[in-house]
ZADRENPA-713613 format. One record per residue (C-alpha): residue in one letter; x, y, z. Coordinates in Angstrom, 3 decimals, always signed. Layout:
+--------+----------+----------+----------+
| residu |       xx |       yy |       zz |
+--------+----------+----------+----------+
|      a |        X |        Y |        Z |
...
+--------+----------+----------+----------+
END
This chain:
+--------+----------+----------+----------+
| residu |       xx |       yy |       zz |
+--------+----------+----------+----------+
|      x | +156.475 |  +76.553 |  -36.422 |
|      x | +158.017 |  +79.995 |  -36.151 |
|      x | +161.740 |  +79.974 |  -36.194 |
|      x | +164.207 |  +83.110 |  -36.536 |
|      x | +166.982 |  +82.270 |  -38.874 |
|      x | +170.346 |  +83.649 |  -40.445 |
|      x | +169.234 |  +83.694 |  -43.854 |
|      x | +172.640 |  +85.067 |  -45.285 |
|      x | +175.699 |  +86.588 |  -43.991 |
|      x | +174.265 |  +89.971 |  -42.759 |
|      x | +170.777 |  +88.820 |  -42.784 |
|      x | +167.988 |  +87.267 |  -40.680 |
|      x | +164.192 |  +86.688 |  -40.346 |
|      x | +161.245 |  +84.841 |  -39.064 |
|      x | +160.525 |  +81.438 |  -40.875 |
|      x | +158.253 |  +78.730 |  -41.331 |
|      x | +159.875 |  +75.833 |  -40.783 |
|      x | +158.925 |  +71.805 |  -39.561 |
|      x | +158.713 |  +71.092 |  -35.949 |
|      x | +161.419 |  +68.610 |  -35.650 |
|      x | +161.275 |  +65.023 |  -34.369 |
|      x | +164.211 |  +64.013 |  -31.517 |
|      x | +166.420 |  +60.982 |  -32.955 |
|      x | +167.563 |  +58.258 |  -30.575 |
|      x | +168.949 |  +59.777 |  -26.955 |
|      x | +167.395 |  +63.425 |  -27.929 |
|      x | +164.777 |  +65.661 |  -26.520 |
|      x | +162.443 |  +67.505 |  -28.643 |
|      x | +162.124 |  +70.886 |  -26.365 |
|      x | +158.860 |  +73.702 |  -26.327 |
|      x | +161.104 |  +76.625 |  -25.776 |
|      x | +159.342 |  +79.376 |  -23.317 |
|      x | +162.287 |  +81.526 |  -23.456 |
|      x | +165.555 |  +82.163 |  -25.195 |
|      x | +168.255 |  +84.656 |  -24.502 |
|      x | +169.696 |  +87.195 |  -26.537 |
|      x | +173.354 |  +87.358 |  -26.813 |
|      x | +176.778 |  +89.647 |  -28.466 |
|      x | +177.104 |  +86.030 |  -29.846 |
|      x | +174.119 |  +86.299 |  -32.265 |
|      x | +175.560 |  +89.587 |  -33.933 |
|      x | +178.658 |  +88.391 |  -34.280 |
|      x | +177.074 |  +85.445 |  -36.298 |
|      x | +174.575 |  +87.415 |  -37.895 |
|      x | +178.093 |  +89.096 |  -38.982 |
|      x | +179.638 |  +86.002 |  -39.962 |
|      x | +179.777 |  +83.900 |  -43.023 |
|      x | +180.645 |  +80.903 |  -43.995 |
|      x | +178.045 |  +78.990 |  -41.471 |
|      x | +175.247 |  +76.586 |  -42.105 |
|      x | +172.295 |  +78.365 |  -43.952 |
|      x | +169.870 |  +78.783 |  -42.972 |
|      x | +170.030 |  +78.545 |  -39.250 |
|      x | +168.016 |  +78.967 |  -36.412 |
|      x | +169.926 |  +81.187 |  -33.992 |
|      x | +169.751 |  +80.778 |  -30.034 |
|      x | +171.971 |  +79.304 |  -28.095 |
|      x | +170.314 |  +80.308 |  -24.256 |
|      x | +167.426 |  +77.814 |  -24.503 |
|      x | +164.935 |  +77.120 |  -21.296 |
|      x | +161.459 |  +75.277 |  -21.595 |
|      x | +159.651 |  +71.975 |  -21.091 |
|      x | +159.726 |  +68.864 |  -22.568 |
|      x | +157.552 |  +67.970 |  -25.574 |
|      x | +158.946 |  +64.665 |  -26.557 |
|      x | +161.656 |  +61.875 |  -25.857 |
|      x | +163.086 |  +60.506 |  -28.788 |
|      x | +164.246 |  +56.219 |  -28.359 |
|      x | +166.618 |  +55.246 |  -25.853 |
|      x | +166.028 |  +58.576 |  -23.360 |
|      x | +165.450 |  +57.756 |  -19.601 |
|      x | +165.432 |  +60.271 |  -16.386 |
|      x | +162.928 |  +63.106 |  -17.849 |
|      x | +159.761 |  +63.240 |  -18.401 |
|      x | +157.310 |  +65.202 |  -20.599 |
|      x | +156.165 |  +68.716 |  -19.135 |
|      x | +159.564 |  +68.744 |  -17.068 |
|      x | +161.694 |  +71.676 |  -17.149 |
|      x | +165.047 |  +72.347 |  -18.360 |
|      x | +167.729 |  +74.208 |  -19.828 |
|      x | +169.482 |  +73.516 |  -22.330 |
|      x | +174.002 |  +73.166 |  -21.837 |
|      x | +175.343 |  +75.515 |  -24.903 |
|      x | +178.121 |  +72.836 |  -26.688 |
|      x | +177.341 |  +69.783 |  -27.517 |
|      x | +180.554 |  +67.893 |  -28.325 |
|      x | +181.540 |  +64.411 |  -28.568 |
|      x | +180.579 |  +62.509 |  -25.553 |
|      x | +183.416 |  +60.296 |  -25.641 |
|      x | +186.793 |  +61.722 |  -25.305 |
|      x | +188.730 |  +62.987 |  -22.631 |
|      x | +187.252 |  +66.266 |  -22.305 |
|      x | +183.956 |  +65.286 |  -22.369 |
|      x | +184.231 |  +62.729 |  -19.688 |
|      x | +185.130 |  +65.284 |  -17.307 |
|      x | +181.692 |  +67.166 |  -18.343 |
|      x | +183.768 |  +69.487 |  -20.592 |
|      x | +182.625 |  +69.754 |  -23.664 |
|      x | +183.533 |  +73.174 |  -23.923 |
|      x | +186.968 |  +71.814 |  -24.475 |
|      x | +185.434 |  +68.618 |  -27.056 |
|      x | +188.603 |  +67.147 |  -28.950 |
|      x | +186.599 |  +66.329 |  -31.667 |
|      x | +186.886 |  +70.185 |  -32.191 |
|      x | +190.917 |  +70.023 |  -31.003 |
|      x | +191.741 |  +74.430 |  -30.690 |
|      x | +188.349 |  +75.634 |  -31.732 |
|      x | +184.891 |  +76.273 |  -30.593 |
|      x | +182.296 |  +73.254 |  -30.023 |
|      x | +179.488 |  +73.997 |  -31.404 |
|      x | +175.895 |  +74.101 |  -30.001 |
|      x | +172.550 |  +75.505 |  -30.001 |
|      x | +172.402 |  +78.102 |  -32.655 |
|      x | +175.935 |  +77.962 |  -32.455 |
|      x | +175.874 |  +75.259 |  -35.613 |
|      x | +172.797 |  +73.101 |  -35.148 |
|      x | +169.444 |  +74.841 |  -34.937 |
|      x | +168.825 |  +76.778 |  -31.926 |
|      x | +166.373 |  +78.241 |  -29.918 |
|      x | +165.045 |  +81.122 |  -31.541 |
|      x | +162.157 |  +79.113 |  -31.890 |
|      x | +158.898 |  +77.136 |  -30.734 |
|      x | +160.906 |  +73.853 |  -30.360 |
|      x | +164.089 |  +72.705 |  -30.748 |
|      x | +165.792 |  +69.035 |  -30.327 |
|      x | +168.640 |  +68.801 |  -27.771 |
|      x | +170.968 |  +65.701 |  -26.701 |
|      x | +169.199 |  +64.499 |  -23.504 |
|      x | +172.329 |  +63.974 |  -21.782 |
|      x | +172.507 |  +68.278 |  -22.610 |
|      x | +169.665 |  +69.267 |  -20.851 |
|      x | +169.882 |  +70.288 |  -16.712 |
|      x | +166.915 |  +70.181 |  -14.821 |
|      x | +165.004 |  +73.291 |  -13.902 |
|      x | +163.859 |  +72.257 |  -10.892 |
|      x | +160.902 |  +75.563 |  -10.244 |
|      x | +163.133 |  +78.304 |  -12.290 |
|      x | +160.952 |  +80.349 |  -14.426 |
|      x | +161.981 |  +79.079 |  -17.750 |
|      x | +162.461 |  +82.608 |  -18.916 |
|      x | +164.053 |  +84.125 |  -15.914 |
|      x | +166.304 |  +80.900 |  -16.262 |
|      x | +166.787 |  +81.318 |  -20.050 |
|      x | +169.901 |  +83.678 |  -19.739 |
|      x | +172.237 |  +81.330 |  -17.287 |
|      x | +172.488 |  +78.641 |  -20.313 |
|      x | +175.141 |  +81.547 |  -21.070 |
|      x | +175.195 |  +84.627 |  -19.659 |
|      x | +175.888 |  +82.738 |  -16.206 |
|      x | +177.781 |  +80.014 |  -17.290 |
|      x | +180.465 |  +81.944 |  -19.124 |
|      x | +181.149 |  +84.106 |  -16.606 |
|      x | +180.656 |  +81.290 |  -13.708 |
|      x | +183.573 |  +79.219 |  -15.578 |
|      x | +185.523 |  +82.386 |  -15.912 |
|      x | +185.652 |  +83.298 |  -12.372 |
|      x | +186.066 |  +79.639 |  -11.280 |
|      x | +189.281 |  +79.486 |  -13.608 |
|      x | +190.574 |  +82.224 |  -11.267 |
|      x | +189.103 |  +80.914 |   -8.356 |
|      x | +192.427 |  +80.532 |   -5.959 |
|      x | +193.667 |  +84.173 |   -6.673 |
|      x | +190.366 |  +85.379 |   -5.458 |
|      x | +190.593 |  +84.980 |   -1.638 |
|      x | +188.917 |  +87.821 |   +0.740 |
|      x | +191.960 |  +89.591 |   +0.903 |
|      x | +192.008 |  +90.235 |   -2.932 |
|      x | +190.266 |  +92.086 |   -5.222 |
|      x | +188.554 |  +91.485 |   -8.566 |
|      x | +187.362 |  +94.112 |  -11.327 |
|      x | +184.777 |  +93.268 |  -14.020 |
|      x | +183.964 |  +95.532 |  -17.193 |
|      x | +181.220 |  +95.862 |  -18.769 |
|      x | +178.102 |  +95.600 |  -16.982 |
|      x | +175.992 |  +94.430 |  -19.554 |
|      x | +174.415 |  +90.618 |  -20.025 |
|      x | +177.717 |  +88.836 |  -18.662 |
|      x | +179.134 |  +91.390 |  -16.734 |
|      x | +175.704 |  +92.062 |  -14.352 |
|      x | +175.755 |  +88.519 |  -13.466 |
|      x | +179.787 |  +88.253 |  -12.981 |
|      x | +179.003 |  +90.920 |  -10.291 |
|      x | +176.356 |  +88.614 |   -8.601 |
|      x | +178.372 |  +85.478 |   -9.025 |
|      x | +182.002 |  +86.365 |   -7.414 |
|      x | +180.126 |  +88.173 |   -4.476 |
|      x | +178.201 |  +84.747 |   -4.149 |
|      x | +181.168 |  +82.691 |   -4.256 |
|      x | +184.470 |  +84.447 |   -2.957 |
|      x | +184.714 |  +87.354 |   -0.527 |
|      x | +187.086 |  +89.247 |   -2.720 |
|      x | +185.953 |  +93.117 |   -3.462 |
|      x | +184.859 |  +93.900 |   -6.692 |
|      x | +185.084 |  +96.752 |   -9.201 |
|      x | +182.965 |  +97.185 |  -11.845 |
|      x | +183.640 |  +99.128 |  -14.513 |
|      x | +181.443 | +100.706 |  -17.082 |
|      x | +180.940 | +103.381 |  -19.566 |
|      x | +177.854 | +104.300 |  -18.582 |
|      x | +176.943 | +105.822 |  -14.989 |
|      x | +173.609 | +104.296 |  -14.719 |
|      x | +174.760 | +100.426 |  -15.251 |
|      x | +177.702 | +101.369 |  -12.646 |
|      x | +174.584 | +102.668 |  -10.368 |
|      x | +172.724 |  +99.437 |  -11.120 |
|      x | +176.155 |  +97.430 |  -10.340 |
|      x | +175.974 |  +98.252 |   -6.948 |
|      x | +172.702 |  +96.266 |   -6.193 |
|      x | +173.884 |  +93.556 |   -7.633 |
|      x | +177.016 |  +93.730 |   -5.287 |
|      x | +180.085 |  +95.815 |   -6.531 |
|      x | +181.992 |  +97.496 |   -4.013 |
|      x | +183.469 |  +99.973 |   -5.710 |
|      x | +182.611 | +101.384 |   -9.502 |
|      x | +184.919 | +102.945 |  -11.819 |
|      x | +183.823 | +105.141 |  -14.861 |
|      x | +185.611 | +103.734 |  -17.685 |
|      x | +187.324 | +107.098 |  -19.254 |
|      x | +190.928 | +108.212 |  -19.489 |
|      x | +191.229 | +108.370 |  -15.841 |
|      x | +189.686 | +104.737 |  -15.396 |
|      x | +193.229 | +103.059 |  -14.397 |
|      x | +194.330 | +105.675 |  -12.263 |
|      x | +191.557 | +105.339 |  -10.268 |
|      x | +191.979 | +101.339 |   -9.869 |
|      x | +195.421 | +101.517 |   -8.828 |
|      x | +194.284 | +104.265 |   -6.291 |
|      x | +191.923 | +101.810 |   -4.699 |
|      x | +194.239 |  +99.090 |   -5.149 |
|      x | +196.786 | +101.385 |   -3.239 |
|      x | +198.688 | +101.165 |   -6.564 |
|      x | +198.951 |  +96.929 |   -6.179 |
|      x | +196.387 |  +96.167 |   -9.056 |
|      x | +193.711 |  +93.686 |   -9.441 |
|      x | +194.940 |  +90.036 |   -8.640 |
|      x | +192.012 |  +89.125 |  -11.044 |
|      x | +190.092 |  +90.926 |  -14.178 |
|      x | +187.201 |  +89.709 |  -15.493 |
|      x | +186.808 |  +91.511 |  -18.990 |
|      x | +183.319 |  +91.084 |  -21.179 |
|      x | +184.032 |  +93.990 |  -24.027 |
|      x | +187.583 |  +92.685 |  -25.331 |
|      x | +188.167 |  +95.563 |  -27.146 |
|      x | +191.265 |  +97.351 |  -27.689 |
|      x | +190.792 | +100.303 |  -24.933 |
|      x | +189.465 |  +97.600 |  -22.410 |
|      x | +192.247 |  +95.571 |  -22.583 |
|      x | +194.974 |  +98.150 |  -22.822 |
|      x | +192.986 |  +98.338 |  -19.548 |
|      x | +192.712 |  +95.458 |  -17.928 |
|      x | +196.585 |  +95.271 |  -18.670 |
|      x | +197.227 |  +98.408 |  -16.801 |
|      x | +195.572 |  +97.271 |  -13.702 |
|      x | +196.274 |  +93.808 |  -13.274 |
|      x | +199.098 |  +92.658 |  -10.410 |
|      x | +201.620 |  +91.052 |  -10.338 |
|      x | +201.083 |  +87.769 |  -10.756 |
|      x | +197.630 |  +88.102 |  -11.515 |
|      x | +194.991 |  +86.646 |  -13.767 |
|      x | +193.519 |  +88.507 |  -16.839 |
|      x | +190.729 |  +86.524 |  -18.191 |
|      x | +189.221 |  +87.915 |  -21.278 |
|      x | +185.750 |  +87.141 |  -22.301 |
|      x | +184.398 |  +89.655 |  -24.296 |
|      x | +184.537 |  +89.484 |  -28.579 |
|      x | +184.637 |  +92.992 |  -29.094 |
|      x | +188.123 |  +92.063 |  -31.889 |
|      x | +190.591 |  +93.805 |  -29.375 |
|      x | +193.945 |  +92.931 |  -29.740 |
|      x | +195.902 |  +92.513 |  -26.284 |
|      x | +199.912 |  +93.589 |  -26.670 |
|      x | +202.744 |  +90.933 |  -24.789 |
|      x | +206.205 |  +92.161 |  -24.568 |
|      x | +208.149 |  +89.913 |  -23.647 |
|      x | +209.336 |  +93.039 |  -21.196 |
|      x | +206.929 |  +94.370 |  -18.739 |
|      x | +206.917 |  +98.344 |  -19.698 |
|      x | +204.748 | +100.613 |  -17.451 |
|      x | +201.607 | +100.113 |  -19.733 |
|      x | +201.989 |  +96.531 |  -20.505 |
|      x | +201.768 |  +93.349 |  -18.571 |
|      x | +203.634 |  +93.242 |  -15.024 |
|      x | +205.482 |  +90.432 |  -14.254 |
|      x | +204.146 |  +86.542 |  -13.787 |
|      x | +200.434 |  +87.548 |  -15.382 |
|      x | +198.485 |  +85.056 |  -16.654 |
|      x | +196.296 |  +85.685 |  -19.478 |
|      x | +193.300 |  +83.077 |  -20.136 |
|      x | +190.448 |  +83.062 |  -22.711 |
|      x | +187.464 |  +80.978 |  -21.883 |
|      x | +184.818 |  +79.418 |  -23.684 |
|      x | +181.060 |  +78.622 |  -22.145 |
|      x | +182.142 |  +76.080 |  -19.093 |
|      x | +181.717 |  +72.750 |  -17.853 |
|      x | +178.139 |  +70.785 |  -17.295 |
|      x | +178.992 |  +70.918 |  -13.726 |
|      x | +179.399 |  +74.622 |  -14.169 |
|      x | +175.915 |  +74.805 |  -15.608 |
|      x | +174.492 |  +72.738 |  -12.562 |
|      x | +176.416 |  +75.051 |  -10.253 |
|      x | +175.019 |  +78.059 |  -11.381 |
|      x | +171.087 |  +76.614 |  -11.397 |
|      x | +171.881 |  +75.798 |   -7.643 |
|      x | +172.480 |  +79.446 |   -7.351 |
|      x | +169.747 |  +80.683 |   -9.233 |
|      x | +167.558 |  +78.190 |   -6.849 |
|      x | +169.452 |  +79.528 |   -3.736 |
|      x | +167.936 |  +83.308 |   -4.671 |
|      x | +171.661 |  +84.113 |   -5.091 |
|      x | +172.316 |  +85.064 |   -8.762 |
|      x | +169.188 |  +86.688 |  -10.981 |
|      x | +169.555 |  +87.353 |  -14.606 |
|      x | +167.897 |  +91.276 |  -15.196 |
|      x | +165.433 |  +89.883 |  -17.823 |
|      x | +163.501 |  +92.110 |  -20.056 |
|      x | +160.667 |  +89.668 |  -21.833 |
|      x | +160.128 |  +90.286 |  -25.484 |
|      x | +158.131 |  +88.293 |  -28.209 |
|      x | +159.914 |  +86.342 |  -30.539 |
|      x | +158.505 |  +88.302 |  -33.622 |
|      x | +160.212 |  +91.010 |  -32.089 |
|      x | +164.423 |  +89.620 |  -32.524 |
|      x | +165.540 |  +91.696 |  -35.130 |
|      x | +164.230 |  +95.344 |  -33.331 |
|      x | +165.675 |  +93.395 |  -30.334 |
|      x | +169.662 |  +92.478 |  -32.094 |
|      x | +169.631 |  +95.975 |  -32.874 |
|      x | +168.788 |  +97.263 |  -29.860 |
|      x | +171.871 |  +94.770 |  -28.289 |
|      x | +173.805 |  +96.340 |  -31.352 |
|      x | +173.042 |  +99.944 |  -29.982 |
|      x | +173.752 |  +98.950 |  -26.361 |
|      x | +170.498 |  +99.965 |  -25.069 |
|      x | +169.692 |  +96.257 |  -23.668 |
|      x | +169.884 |  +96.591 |  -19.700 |
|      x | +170.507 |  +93.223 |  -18.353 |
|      x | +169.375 |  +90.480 |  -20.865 |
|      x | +166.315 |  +90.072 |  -23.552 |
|      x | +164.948 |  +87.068 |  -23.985 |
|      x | +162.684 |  +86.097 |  -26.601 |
|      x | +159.432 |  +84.119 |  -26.183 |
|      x | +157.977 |  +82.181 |  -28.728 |
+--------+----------+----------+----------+
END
């Protein structure tokens, strides 16, 4: 089968590789569609990792085979695929967080093209108890919540108490996170929401998906906030660059008291005084990174999906296609999210 692997640091291509056989308690999966993430440049980036490997980590499709021991699906059913696969047994994991593994105690779990071979591909083999049910998605259209609306669906839920109706909740960077960050909070809180973007036509396209308010993000971007804020700040920003501007940012705005929950891997670096000068953090702010969410997340945010509520901006591309594709991403002239189809 076709597979797109990292080859070496800095380098990636379509190989021929085995279709692989599910061990006891996995799935073998035909992948229809896999999402294209910041993620996979930062690994194509990398070094250090398991060459070669398959990348993809957003994985949607139906199942090929059950490997021994696997009850509950059946083959031709469709699923998606959860984006760590940790333990199973410790605390964490119990809870359905194996975002938060111990096996991996203060680093990332790994997953799908995120350490074993991902999706980027015409199968792949996933734990059974990691696959969700797709219950009429379009395995493609579905493809970018494995990720792109889990992350941001944990995020916000992290946050969830600050963000009552009578607060309000800014999100930058529209892009593959950000678009459906918009969609999600106006699904699940009544807070107003501010997006913020560089570009003027993702800020017009944030408004469909439910923004409030949108913000150019330029010299003037915090002043305007606070002006809509009536100089208060956000109780709760949601940031998907994580650079250094957007956090000086997202510092700037945020209230008292309020949650700053950064997302993005842009390599920003976020200043803390232990004072709370002008331009840094204001008093009792909480800062909070993230990683993917919970399996009940990931079940969450398919009943959304299902409920017409959330709807990843998909732009279908063959899988041939991934490196013209993680260039484009590079370039930031993705709208929304490409997925790949094998």
């Amino acid at each position: 089968m076709k597979a797109y692997q990292l080859l070496a640091p800095g380098r990636a291509g379509l190989t021929d590789v085995d279709v692989p056989s599910p061990g006891p308690g996995e799935v073998l999966l035909r992948v229809a569609g896999c999402g294209v993430c910041h993620s996979d440049l930062h690994l194509l980036h990398a070094s250090g990792l398991p060459y070669p490997m398959t990348l993809g980590h957003e994985p949607a499709g139906t199942v090929a085979e059950l490997g021994a021991g696997v009850h509950g699906w059946e083959v031709g059913q469709g699923a998606l695929a959860y984006i760590v696969w940790g333990c199973g047994m410790c605390r964490r994991c119990a809870e359905g967080a194996e975002n938060a593994c111990e096996r991996f105690p203060r680093g990332l779990v790994p997953g799908p093209g995120l350490g074993y071979p991902g999706a980027m591909a015409e199968y792949m083999v996933a734990p059974a108890r990691s696959l969700v049910p797709l219950d009429g998605l379009d395995p493609v259209e579905a493809a970018p919540l494995a990720d792109a609306g889990l992350t941001p669906y944990h995020a916000i839920d992290r946050c969830r108490a600050l963000l009552t109706p009578a607060a309000t909740a800014v999100v930058i960077g529209m892009g593959g996170l950000g678009h459906l960050a918009v969609q999600i909070l106006r699904a699940v809180t009544g807070s107003r929401i501010v997006a913020v973007d560089v570009d003027p036509a993702r800020l017009a396209a944030a408004e469909g998906y439910g923004a409030d308010e949108t913000v150019l993000s330029d010299e003037d971007a915090a002043g305007r906030v606070l002006e809509l804020t009536k100089g208060v700040g956000a109780d709760v920003v949601l940031d998907f660059v994580g650079s250094g501007p957007t956090l000086s940012l997202a510092a700037r705005v945020l209230s008292s008291y309020g949650c700053l929950t950064v997302v993005g891997l842009a390599g920003g670096t976020l200043a803390f005084p232990a004072a709370s000068p002008p331009q840094g953090l204001p008093w009792g702010a909480a800062v909070t990174k993230p990683y993917a969410g919970t399996r009940r997340d990931l079940h969450e945010v398919l009943a959304l999906a299902r409920q017409g509520r959330i709807r990843a901006r998909v732009q279908r591309r063959p899988l041939a296609a991934a490196t013209s594709v993680l260039a484009e991403l590079e370039a930031g002239t993705i709208e929304g999210r490409a997925v790949l189809t094998p």
